[in-house]
Structures are given as C-alpha cells and as structure tokens.
N, C-alpha and C positions, 0 to 999 in steps of 0.2 A: 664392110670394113676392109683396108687395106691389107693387104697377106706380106707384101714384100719388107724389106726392112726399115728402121726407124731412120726419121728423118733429125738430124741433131744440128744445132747452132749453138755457137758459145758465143761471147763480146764479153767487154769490159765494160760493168758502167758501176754507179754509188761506190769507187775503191774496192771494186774485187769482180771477179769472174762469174758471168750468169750462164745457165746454160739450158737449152731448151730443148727435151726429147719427148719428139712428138711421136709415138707408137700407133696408136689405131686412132684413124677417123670414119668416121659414123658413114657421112659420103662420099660419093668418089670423088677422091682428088687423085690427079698423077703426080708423078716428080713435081714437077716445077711449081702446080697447085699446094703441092705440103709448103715447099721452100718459103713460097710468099708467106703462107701462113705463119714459118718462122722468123720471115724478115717482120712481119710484121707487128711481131709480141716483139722483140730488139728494139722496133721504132716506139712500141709505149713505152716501155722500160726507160730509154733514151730520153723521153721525151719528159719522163717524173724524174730521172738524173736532171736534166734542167732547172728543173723548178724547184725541186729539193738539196740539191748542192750547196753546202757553206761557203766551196770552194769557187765556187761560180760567184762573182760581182753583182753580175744580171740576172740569177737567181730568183725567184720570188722569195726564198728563204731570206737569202744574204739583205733582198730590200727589207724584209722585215727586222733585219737584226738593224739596219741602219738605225732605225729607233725615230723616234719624232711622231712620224706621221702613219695616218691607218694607210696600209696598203691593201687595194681590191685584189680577191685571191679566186683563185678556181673554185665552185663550190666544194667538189669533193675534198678539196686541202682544207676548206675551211672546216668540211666535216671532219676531217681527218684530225685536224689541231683541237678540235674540240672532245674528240674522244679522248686524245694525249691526256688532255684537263683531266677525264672521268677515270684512265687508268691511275693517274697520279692521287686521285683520292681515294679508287678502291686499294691501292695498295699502300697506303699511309703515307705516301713521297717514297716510295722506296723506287718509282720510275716517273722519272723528269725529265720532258725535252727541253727545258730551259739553261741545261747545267754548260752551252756553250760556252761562256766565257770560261766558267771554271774550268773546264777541260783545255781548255788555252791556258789557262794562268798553271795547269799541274803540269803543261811542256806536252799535251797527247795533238796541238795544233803548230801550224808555220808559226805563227806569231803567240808574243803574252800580252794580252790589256794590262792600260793600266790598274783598273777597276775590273774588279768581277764577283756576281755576287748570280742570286735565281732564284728559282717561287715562280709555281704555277699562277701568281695571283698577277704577276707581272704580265701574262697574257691578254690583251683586252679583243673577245670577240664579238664582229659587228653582225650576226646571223641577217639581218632584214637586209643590209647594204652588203656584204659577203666583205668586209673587211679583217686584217687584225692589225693589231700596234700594240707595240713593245709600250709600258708605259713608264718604265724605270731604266736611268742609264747602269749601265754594265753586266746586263741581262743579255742573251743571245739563245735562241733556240742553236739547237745542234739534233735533229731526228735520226742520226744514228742510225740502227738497225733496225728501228721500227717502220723506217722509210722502207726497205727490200722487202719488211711481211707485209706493207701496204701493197708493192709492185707486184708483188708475186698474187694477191687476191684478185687485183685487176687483170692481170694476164690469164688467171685460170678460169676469172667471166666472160673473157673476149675469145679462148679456146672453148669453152661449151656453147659459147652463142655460135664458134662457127663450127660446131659438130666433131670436135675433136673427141675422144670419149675413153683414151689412153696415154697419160704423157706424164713425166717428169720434169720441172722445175727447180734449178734453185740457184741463189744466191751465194758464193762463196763456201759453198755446202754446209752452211750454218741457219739458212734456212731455205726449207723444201715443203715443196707442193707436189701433191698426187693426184692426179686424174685418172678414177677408175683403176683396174688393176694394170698387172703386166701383159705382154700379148698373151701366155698360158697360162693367164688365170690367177696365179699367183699375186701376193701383195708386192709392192714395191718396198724392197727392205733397207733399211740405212743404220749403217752402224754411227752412233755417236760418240764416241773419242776413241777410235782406234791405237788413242797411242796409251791407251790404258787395260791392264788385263782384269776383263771382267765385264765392263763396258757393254750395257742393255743396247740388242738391237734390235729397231723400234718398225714395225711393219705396217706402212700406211695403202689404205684403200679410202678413197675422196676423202685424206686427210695433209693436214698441215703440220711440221713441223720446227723450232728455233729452239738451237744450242747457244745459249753463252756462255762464256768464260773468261772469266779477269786474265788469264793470260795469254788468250789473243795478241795483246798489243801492250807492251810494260817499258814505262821510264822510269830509271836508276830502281826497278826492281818491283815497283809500283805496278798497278792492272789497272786498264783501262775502265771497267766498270767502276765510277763512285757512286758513294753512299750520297743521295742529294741532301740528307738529315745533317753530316758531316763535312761533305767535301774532301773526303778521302777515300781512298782506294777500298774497296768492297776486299772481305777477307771472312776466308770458313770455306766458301761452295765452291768447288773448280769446276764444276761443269753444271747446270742446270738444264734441260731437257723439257720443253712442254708441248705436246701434241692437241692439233683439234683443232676444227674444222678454218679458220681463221687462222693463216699467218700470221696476219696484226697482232691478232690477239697474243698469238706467243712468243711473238716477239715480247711483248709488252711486259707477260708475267713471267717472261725466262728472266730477264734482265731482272725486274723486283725479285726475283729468288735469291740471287747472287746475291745480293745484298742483303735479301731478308727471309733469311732460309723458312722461316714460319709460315709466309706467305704457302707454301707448299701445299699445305692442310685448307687455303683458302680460295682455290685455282675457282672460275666460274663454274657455272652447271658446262657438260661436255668437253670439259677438258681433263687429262690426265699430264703425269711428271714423272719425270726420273733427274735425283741431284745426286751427285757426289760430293760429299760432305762431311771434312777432315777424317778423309782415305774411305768411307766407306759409301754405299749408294743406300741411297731412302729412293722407296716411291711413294704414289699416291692410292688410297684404297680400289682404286674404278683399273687398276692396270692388271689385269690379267696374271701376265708372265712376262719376264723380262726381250721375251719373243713377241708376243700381243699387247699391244697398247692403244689398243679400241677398245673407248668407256661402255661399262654393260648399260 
C-alpha cells in the first residue's frame, strides 16, 4: 500500500463539484500511476454527465424527453430507469424521476412548458430491445441526484477493480462514498449540516452516504424537492440523512423522506437515517449513536 500522501482530483460535472481522494492502493502505483487512476474516474463521471444531462440536447436523457419515439439506451441506464420505477413504488411516489417538466413549470429550470404533468407509468421500458419512450406529452424525466448515487457506485467498482482499497468520493458533498477506511485506520467521518448545531456525524467504512434538503436550491421561498403526490414543494424535514452500502439507494430514500418523513421507519434491510424534522432530529433504530451509523 502506498505510505506517501493522497492523491486528489476535483472537476465539475451533473451542476456541482466531485472530488476524488484516492488514499491507499492495494498495488504499486507511483505518482503518475494514481493521477491516471484519477483521471480516469473524471472521465466516467464525465462520461454519465453526457448521457444524463437535461441540459445537454444530445443527451440520452434529453432524447428521451423529446418524447415520440423509444430510444436504445446503455443497458445499465436502462437498468438504472428501471429501478427509478421500483423506488417510486416502494415509496408510494414520494420519489419520481419523471417530475421534469413540473420542476420547469415551478421556475427550478431555464425554461417553463407549456404542459406539465408525471407518473411513473408514463415510463415505457423495452428490457429485450434496451429501449425507453416517454408515452405521454408533457412528462420529462429530470434524474436529479439520483444520477451522482448512480456515478458515485460506478466509480467505487472501477476503484476496487483497480485495487484501490482507500478513498473518498463525492458529489457536491451531498453525496459520498467510502472505500475502506482512512490511512490510520480510522473511519471516514462526514458531518451532515454543518450549519446546524447538533448535527449527527455519520462515520462511513465501505459505506455510502445522501443528504437532501428542500433548501439546497428555493424559488420565491419554495424548496426544490416536490411532493410528486402534490406538485409542490416538500415541507416538515430540512435535512434527511440516509447511509448504506448503495449511493443510489440513498439517494432515492433521502429524497422520499423529505417528502415523506414516515418513510424513515421504512428504509430497506442495511440501511439506516438520521432527519431533521421541525427543529428536532429522528433516527432510525439500527443507528448506534449519533457518531456510528453502521447498521448492527
């Protein structure tokens, strides 16, 4: 394992800053052998900013939002769209990737449609031919942050495939990946809302973490996260908190918490929570202490 110090890379990509601290590798690599290694988790990241971007034309996304017609998709996207389906029903609609347009029509995009409406059912996938198609006009996927817990799972399998066996990841620091511990051993510890006193902080060893929070990003006062039951602005939980082993996954059930605090008590097997939840924090029974958040 290497002794000398970590090797780190930041970039911008999915609207916000990723950063990559690659700590201990299992083989020898020198300088320049880590570097690549970081350049080369940037170029997958970069490479699912492409294909996941609203904001990109050329997008795979954006073809799909065109509507009409099925568009052939990377399998993994197509598995990936497909689990969207399976979180949207384990959490009753309280997480929707379909809620693009309305996020445009509440003023959270460049543009308003004229029409905007969602429903997971508006989804059509073609698993045999790897397609999907929008099947209703004024429906638009928008993958949101479920897109960074996807990036972030694919980057921490292409660092254990190449023997990486120490490192930090994440997203906008809203969501993070842990490989292994720190170099002494110690967990990788991340405070979740630093701008609140009290504030659980959450210690990951080969774990994943996603904070949301309706006020991330607020128009005339409004929070970005909505209700997809409603179509208005989530309200009660300011920060939601869900660790384990799956980015994706917590992306998926931080986001339904915010909207639907009860979900909390419903997390999958191996995940735990920490909410705050008008001024005070709930967790989940598998969390230890507000220092340990590995499920027993």
């Amino acid at each position: 394992m290497q002794t000398d110090g970590p090797t780190m890379r930041a970039f911008e990509a999915m609207g916000t800053r990723f950063e990559c601290v690659l700590a201990g590798i299992a083989c020898a690599h020198d300088p320049a052998g880590r570097a690549a290694i970081a350049e080369e988790i940037e170029r997958l990241v970069l490479d699912w900013h492409h294909a996941l971007s609203i904001f990109d034309p050329s997008s795979t996304v954006s073809r799909i939002n065109a509507g009409g017609q099925a568009i052939r998709v990377h399998r993994d996207l197509l598995e990936l769209l497909d689990r969207c389906v399976a979180y949207s029903t384990a959490t009753d609609g309280a997480f929707d990737i379909t809620l693009g347009s309305v996020m445009a029509a509440r003023g959270f995009r460049n543009s308003r449609p004229t029409t905007a409406s969602s429903g997971a059912d508006a989804l059509d996938l073609d698993r045999a031919n790897s397609t999907a198609r929008l099947n209703r006009t004024g429906v638009a996927l928008d993958l949101g942050a479920i897109a960074k817990g996807f990036v972030l799972d694919r980057c921490a399998d292409e660092l254990r495939d190449l023997g990486v066996s120490s490192a930090l990841l994440h997203g906008g620091t809203s969501s993070v990946t842990a490989i292994g511990t720190t170099p002494d051993g110690s967990p990788w510890r991340i405070r979740i809302a630093e701008d609140h006193t009290g504030a659980p902080t959450v210690e990951l060893i080969d774990n994943s973490l996603s904070v949301s929070s309706p006020s991330g990003r607020t128009v005339e006062g409004q929070g970005h996260i909505l209700d997809p039951r409603s179509g208005r602005s989530a309200a009660g939980v300011e920060h939601a908190c869900v660790i384990g082993p799956s980015a994706e996954v917590c992306e998926a059930w931080s986001t339904a918490i915010v909207v639907d605090p009860t979900l909390l008590d419903r997390l999958p097997s191996g995940y735990a929570a920490h909410a705050l939840i008008d001024g005070a924090w709930r967790s989940t029974n598998n969390v230890f202490s507000v220092y340990d958040c590995s499920p027993a």
